[in-house]
C-alpha positions in Angstrom: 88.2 80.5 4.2 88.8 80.2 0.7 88.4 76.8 -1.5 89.7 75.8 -4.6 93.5 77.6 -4.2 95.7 77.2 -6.7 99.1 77.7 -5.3 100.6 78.5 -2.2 100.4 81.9 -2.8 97.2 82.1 -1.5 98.1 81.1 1.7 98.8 84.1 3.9 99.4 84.2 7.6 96.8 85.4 10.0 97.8 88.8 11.4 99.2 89.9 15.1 96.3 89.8 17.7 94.3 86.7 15.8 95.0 83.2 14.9 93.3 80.3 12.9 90.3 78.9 14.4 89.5 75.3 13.7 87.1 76.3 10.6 90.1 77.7 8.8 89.8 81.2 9.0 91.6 84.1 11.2 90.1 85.1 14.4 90.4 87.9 16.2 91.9 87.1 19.8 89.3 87.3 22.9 89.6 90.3 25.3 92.4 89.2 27.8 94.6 87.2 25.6 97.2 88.4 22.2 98.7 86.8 19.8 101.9 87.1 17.1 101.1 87.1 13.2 100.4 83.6 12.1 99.9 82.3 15.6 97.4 79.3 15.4 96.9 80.1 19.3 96.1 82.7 21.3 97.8 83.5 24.8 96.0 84.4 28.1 97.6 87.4 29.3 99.8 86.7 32.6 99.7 88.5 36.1 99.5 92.3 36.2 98.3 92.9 32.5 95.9 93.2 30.6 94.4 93.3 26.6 91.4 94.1 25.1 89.8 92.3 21.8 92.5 91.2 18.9 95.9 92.9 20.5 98.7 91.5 19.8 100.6 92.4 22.8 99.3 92.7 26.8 99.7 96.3 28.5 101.2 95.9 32.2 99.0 97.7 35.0 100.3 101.2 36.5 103.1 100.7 39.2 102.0 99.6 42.5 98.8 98.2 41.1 98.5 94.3 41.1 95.7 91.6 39.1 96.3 89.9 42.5 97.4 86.7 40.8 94.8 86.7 38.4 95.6 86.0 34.6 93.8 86.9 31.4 92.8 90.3 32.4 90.4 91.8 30.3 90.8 95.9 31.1 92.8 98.0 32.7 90.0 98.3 35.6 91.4 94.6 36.7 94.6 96.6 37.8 93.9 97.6 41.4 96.6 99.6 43.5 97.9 97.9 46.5 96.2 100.0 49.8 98.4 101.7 52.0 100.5 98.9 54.6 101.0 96.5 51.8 103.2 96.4 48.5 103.6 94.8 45.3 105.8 91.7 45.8 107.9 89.9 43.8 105.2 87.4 42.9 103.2 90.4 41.8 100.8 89.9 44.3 100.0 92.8 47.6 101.4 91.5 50.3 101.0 93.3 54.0 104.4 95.2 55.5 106.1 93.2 58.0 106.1 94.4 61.4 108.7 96.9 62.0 108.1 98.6 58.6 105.4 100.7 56.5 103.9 101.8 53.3 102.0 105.5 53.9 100.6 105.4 50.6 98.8 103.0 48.0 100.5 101.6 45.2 103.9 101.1 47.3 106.3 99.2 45.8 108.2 98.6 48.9 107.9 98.9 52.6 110.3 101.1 54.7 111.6 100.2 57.9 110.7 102.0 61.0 113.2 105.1 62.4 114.8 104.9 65.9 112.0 105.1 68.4 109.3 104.2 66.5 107.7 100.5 65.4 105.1 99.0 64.0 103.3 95.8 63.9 102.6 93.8 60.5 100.5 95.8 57.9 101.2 99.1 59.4 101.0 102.5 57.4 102.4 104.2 59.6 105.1 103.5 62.7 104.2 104.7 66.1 106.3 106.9 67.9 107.4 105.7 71.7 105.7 107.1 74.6 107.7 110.1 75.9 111.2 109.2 77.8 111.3 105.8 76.0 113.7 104.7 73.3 114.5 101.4 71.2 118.0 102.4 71.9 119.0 103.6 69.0 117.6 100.2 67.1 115.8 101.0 63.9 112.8 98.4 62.4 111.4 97.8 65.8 108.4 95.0 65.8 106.4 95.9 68.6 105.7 98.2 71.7 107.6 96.1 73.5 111.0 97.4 72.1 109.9 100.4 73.8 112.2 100.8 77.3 112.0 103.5 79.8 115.3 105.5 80.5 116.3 104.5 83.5 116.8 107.3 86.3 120.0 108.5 86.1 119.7 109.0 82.7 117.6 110.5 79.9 117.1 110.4 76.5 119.5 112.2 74.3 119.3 114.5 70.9 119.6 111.1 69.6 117.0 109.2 70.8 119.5 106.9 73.2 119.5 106.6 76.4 122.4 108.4 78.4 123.8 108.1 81.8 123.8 111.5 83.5 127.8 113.2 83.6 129.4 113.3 87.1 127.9 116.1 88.6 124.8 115.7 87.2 121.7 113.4 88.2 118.1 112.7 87.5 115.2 111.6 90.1 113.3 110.0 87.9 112.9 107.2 85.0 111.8 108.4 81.7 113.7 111.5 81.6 113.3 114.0 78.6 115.7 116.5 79.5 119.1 116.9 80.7 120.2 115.8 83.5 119.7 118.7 86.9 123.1 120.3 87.6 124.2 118.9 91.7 123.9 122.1 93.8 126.6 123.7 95.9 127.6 121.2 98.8 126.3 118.2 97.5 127.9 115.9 94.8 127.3 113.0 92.3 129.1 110.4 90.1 128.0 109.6 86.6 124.2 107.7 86.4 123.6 109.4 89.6 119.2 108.8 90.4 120.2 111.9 93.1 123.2 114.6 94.7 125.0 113.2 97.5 124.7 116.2 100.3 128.3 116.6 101.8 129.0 116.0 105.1 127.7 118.3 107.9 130.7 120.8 107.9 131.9 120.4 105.0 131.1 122.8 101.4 132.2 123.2 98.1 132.6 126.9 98.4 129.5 127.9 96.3 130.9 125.7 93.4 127.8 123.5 91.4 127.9 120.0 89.8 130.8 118.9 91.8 131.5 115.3 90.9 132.8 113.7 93.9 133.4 113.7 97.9 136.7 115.2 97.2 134.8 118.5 96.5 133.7 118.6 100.1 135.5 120.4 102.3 135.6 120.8 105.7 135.9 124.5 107.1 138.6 125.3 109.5 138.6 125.7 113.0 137.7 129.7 113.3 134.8 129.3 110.5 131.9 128.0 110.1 129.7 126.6 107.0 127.4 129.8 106.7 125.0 130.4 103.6 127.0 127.1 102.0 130.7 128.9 102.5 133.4 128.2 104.9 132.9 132.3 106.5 135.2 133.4 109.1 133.5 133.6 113.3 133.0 137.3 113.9 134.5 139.0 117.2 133.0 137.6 119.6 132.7 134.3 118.3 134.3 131.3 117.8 134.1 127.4 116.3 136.9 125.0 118.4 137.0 122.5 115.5 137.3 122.1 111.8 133.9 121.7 110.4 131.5 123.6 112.3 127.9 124.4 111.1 128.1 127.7 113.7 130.2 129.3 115.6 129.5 129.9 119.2 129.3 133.2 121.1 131.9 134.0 123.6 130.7 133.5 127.3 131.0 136.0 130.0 134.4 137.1 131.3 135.8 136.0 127.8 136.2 137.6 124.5 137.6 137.0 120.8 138.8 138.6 117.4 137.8 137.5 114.4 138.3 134.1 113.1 138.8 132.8 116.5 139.1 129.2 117.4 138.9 129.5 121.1 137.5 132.5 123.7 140.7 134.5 125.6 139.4 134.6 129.1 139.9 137.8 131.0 142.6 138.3 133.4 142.3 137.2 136.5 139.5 139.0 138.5 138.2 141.1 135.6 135.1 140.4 134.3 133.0 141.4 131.4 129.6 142.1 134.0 127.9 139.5 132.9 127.9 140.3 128.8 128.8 137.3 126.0 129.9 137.8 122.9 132.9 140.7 124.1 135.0 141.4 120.9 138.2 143.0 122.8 140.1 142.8 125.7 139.2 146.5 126.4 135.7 145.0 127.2 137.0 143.1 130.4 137.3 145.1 134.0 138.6 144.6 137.2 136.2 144.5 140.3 136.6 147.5 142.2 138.1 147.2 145.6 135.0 146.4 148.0 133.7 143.6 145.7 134.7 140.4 144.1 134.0 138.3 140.6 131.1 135.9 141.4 130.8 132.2 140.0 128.4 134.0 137.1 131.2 136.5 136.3 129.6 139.6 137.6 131.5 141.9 140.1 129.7 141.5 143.9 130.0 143.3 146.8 132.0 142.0 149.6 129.0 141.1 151.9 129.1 142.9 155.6 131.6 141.3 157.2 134.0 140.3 155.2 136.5 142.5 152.6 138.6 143.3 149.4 141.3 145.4 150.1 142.4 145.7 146.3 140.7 145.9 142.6 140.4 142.5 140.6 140.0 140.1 143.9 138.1 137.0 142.9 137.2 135.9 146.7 136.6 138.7 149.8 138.3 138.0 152.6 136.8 137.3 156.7 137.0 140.2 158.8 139.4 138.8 162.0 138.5 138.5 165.7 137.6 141.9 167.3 136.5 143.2 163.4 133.7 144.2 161.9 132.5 145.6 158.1 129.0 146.3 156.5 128.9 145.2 153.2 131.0 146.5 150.4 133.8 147.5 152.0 137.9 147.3 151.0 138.8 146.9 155.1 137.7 145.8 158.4 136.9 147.9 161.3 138.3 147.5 164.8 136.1 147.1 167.8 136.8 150.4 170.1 137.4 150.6 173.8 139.1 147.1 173.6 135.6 145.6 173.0 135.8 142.0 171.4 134.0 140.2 168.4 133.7 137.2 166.7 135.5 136.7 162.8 133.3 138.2 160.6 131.3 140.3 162.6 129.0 142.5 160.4 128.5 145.3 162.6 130.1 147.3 165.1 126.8 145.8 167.8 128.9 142.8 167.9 131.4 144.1 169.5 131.0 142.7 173.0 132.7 142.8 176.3 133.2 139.2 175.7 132.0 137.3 172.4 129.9 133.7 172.8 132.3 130.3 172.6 134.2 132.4 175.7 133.2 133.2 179.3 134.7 135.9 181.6 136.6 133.8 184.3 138.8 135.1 186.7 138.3 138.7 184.9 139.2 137.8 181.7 137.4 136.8 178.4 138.5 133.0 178.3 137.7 130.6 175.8 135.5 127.4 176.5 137.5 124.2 176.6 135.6 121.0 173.8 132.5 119.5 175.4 131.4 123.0 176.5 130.0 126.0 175.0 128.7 129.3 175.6 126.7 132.4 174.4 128.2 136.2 174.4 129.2 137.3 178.1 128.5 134.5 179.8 130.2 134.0 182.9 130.9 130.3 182.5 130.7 127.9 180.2 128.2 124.7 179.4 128.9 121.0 179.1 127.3 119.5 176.0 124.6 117.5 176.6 124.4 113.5 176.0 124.1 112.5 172.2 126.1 115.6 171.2 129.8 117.2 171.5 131.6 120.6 170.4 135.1 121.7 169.8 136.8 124.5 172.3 135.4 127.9 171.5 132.3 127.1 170.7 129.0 128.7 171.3 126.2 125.6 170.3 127.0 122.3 170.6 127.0 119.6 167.1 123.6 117.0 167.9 124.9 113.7 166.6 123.6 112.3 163.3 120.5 110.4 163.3 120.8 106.7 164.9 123.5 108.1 166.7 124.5 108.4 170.2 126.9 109.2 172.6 125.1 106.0 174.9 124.7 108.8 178.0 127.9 109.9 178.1 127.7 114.2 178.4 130.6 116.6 177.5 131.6 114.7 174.2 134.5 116.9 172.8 134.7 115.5 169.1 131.9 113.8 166.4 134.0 110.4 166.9 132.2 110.0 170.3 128.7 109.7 168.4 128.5 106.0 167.9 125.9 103.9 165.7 123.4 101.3 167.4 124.0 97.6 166.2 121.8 95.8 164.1 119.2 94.3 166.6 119.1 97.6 168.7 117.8 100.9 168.2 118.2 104.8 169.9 115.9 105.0 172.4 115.4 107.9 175.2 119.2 108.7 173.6 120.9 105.4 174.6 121.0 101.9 172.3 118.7 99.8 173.5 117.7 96.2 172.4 115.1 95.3 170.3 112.4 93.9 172.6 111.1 89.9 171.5 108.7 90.7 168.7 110.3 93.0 167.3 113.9 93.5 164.8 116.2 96.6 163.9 117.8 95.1 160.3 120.5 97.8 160.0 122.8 99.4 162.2 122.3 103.2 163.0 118.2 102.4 163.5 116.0 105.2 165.5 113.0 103.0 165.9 112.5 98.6 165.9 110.0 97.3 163.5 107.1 95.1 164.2 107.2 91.1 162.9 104.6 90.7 160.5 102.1 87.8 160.8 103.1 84.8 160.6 106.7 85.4 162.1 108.4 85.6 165.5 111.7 87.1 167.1 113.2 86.6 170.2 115.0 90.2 171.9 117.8 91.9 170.1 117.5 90.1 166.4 117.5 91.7 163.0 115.4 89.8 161.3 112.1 87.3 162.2 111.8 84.0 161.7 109.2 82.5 159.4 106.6 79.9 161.0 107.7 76.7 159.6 105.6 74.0 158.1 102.7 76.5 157.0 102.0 77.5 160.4 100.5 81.0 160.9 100.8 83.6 163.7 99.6 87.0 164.8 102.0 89.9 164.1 104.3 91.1 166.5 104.6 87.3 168.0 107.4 86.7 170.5 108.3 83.1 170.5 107.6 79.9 167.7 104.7 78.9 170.6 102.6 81.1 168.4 102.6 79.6 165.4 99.6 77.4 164.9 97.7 75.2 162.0 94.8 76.9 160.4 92.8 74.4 157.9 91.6 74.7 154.3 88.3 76.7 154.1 89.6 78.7 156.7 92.0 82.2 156.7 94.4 83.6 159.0 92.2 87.1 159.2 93.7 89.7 162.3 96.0 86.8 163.5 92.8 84.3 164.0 91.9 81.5 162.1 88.3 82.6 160.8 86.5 80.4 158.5 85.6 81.6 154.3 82.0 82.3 153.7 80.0 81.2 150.9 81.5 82.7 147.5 84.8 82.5 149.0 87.6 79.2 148.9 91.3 78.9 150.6 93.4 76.2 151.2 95.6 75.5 154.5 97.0 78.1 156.4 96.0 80.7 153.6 96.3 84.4 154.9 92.6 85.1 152.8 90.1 83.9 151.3 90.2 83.9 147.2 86.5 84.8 145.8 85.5 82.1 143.3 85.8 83.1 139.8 82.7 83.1 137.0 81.1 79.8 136.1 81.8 78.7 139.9 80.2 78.4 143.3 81.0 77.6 146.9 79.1 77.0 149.9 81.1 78.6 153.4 84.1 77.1 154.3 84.7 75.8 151.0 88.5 74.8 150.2 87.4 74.7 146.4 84.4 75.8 144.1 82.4 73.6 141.9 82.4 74.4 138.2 79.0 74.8 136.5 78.3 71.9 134.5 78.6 71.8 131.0 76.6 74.4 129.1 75.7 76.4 132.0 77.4 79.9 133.6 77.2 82.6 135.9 77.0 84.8 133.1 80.9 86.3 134.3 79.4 86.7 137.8 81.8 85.5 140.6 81.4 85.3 143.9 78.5 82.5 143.1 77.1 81.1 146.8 75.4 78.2 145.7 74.4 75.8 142.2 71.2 77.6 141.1 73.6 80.5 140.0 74.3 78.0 137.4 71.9 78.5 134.5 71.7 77.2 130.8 72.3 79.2 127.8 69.1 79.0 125.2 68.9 77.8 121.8 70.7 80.1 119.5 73.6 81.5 122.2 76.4 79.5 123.7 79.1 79.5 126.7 81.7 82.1 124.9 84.2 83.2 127.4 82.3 82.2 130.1 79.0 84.0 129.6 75.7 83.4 127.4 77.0 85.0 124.2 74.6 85.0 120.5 75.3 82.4 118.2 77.2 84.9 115.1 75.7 85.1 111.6 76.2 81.6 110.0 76.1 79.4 113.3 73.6 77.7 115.2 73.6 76.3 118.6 70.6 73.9 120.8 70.1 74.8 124.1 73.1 74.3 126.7 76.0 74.3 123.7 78.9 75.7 124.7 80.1 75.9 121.2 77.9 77.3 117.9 78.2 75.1 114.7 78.6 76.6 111.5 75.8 76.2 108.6 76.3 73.1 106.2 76.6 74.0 102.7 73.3 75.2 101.3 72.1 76.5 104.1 72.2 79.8 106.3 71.7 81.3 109.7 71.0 84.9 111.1 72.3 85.9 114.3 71.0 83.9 117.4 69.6 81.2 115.1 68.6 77.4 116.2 69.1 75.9 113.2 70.1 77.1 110.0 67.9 77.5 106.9 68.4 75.4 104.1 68.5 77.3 100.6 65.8 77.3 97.9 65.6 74.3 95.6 67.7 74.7 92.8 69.9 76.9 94.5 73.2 76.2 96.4 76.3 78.4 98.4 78.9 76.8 96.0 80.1 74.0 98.9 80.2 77.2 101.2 79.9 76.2 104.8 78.7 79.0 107.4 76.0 81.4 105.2 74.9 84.4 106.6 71.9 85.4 104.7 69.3 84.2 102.3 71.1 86.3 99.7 74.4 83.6 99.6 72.0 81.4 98.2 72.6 81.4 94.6 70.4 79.7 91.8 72.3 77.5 89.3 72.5 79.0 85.6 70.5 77.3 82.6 72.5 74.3 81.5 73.8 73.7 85.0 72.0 71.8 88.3 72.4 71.1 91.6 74.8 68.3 92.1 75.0 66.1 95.1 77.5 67.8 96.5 75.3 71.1 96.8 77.4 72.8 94.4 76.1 73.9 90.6 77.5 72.0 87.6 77.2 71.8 84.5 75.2 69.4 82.2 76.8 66.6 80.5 77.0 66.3 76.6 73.9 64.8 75.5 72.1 66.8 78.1 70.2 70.5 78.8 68.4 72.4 81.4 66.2 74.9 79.9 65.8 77.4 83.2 68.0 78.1 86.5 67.5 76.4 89.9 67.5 72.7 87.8 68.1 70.1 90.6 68.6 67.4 87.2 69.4 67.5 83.6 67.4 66.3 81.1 68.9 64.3 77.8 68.1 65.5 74.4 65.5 64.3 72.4 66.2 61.5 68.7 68.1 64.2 65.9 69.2 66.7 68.4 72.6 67.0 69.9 74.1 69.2 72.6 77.9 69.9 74.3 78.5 70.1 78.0 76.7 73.1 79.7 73.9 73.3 77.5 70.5 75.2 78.2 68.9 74.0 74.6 69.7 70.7 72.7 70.3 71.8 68.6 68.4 69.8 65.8 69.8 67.9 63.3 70.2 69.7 60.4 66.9 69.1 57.6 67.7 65.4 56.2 69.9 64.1 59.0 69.2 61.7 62.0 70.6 60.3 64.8 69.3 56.6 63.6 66.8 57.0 66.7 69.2 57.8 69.6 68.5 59.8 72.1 71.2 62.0 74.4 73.7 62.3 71.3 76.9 64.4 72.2 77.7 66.4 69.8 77.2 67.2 65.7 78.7 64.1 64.2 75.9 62.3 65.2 74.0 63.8 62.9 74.1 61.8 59.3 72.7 62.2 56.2 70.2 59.4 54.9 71.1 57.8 52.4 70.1 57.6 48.4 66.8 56.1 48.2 65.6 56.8 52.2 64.5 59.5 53.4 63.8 60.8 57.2 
């Protein structure tokens, strides 16, 4: 600042952190700036530093603390640490994490990505973890939930974090799995990625063994064994399975028996018998019959019954005791009849041992037998011809009847079944001989014991097998014998008992009708009606038939309608004047109880929303402020330019000069303090608001 120098030594440079203001003189350097020695300048300190009054350098703020763009800070309190989910970028500014990384601290200097199974969206401090059983798949950085995915079943997620198909042997039910995959129990199987065990086949196993991983582990048990407790095990004695496979083994049935392991039962040897016990485990356990008896059809050992014999142990089948024999029961031979007495084969008892046994007669002194086409009882003296419609073979003490619809057509003595013959078709047996149908009457098979009657309406002549119908629609009592009786009987009337008798009121038929058909609801008839007359429109019988005359007609009322034939209630929502036979549904904006006669139309300002057929007072719905009632009866909203204040508005009103409003309003918004519409009214939206201008004023 000095004057009046003398040489240049006077001139000295202006120290570091002040320069030469434009008086002359060194200044010290404002807060926020520095300066070299002799600097005519100072310079604003740049981003992320800082200086205080007259220093001649700028100190940089703390690591991972930022000016945030600003230059010429003043103190270090201008330095502020970047908060945690942001960093100091390159520009020296904080700047958020991108999503799929994070900063979990302030003052980060960088953002790390997210681990596998994790992610995080933009700004994150920390990455969240996926839910449990989901995995990015071994992807690290992931953006969003979305990179999230379920393990499918059939998998889970590994020590990894990936998703791994379950081994062969191996499965897993469900998706999302956590942990390993569930071993496959015995007798069931799986390939790799298996959701479930594949069961093997019924008879097959894998002998105990887990987490086989395929059919080819499966099995089947030999014949002899059985799958038992999940293992091929060996039939017990007494036992056996026929085929490879089995679930069980079966028990042995009577009169058989097996070792272990068996496929098939040994049967006992012929007439032995295990008495009726399964299950026998030896030979040892089967027994002959004694003499006497016999092995049953249920394998038990029987006694012979009286009159017949075994004569040896192990007989399957007892012998007859022969002519002029007898036995009780159990017994291993016949007895002979004493005294030269005589009996019939298997006699049971020594009382049947006669001077001369029935099927003989003593002729001439001596016990002879009858000839066929006779018979006899025990000592007769001669013997009996068979009678007509039977026969008998020689020796016999009854004689055979012949089958029914048989006969031997008089004839008496018959000596064989062929001389029963059967009665054509057309005849019948009557008092033992074929006789013809009589006219009226038909047998329709051979071999008939009785001719049936022709029904109404038919005839036969004698001897037929079948009636003939009346032609041409004719009618005729049953059991008629020539076409003669088949006659005309006219609409109204009804072949009733064979006569033509006429349908009373109610009732209907057409020509040669075998009844009279009752006239359905809605109908009537007077008597010998060949038709009923429908009600007229709008009126029933309320579902009554039968009706006799047209006063059974009557109207429905106001409110109801012909439903289905009957009077029925007009339905919530439907209305109906007197004699409808159909209710009409309300018109939009209006409603109807149950049995109404016209439907009720809504308040004003309120409206169904164009819904036809209202039940109740409550589907009437008011419109909403800023809405009305259009023409259409349904609520919509107010224009731009236009408001209602209050629901139920049947119109819209438009906004007043400097107010404005958009579509749907319930208030019109004023212009803004020194704006104007220029006068209009029902302005649409803001912009037609403007300012006045410089010398005018609203």
């Amino acid at each position: 600042g000095a004057t009046g120098s003398t040489s240049s030594g006077t001139c000295v440079p202006c120290a570091a952190g002040s320069y030469v203001d434009n008086t002359g003189s060194c200044t010290q350097c404002a807060a926020g700036k520095f300066s070299v020695a002799g600097s005519t300048v100072c310079t604003s300190c740049a981003i992320n530093s800082w200086a205080a009054v007259g220093a001649s350098t700028c100190t940089a703020c703390a690591t991972g603390s930022t000016t945030s763009s600003v230059t010429g800070s003043t103190s270090s309190g201008a330095c502020v640490p970047c908060a945690a989910g942001s960093y100091v970028d390159s520009a020296g500014s904080c700047s958020q994490c991108a999503a799929g990384k994070f900063s979990s601290s302030a003052s980060s200097t960088v953002c790390t990505s997210c681990a596998v199974n994790s992610w995080s969206a933009a700004g994150a401090s920390v990455c969240t973890v996926c839910a449990s059983g989901y995995t990015t798949g071994g992807s690290s950085g992931s953006t969003s939930s979305t990179a999230c995915s379920q393990c499918a079943a059939g998998s889970y997620v590994d020590g990894t974090g990936v998703c791994t198909s379950c081994a062969a042997g191996s499965s897993s039910a469900s998706a999302g799995s956590t942990s390993a995959c569930s071993v496959c129990a015995a007798n069931s199987w799986s390939a790799a990625g298996a959701t479930g065990c594949t069961q093997c086949t019924t008879g097959s196993t894998t002998g105990g063994s887990t987490g086989s991983t395929s059919s080819n582990a499966c099995v089947s048990c030999l014949a002899g064994s059985a799958v038992i407790s999940g293992s091929c095990t060996q039939c017990a004695a007494g036992k056996y399975s026929g085929s490879a496979g089995s679930t069980a083994c079966s028990v042995c049935a009577s009169n058989s028996w097996s070792a272990t392991g068996a496929s098939v039962c040994t049967q006992c040897a012929t007439g032995s018998t295990t008495t009726g016990a399964t299950g026998s485990t030896s030979s040892g356990t089967c027994v002959p019959c004694a003499a006497g008896s016999y092995v049953d059809n249920t394998g038990s050992c029987t006694q012979c019954a009286a009159g017949s014999y075994s004569a040896s142990a192990g007989s399957t089948v007892c012998g007859q005791c022969s002519a002029n024999t007898w036995s009780a029961a159990g017994v291993s031979v016949c007895t002979d009849c004493s005294g030269g007495l005589t009996s019939p084969a298997g006699s049971s008892s020594s009382a049947a041992c006669v001077t001369c046994s029935a099927g003989n007669a003593v002729i001439s002194g001596s016990c002879t037998q009858c000839g066929a086409g006779t018979y006899s009882a025990a000592n007769a003296s001669s013997c009996s011809t068979c009678v007509a419609n039977s026969w008998s073979a020689a020796g016999s003490s009854v004689c055979t009847a012949c089958a029914s619809g048989f006969t031997t057509n008089g004839a008496t003595g018959s000596t064989s079944s062929p001389a029963c013959v059967v009665c054509d078709a057309g005849s019948a047996v009557i008092s033992g001989s074929c006789t013809q149908c009589a006219a009226g009457s038909y047998s329709a098979s051979a071999g008939s014991t009785v001719c049936g009657q022709c029904s109404a309406n038919t005839w036969s002549a004698a001897g037929v097998s079948v009636c003939t119908d009346c032609s041409g629609g004719l009618t005729s009592p049953a059991g008629s014998s020539s076409s003669a009786a088949c006659v005309t009987c006219s609409a109204g009337n009804a072949v009733i008992s064979g006569s033509c008798t006429q349908c009373g009121a109610g009732t209907y038929s057409a020509a040669n009708a075998s009844s009279c058909s009752t006239c359905v609801a809605n109908s009537w008839s007077a008597a010998g009606s060949s038709v009923c007359t429908a009600c007229a429109s709008g009126f029933t019988t309320n579902g009554a038939t039968g009706s006799t005359s047209s006063p059974a007609c009557v109207v429905c009322d106001a409110g109801s309608a012909v439903i289905s034939g009957s009077c029925t209630q007009c339905a919530a929502g439907k209305f109906s004047v007197a004699g409808s036979t159909v209710c009409t549904s309300c018109a939009i904006n209006s409603w109807a109880a149950v049995g109404a006669s016209t439907c009720t139309a809504c308040a004003t300002g309120s409206t169904t929303s164009s819904v036809t057929g209202s039940t109740s007072s409550g589907a009437c719905v008011p419109c909403a402020a800023g809405s009305y009632v259009d023409s259409a009866g349904s609520c919509s909203q107010c224009a731009a330019g236009k408001f209602s204040s209050s629901a139920s508005s049947t119109v819209c009103t438009s906004c007043a000069v400097n107010s404005w409003s958009a579509a749907g309003a319930s208030v019109c918004t004023v212009c803004a303090s020194g704006y104007t519409t220029g006068g209009s009214s029902g302005s649409t939206s803001s912009t037609a608001c403007s300012q006045c201008a410089a010398g005018s004023y609203v």
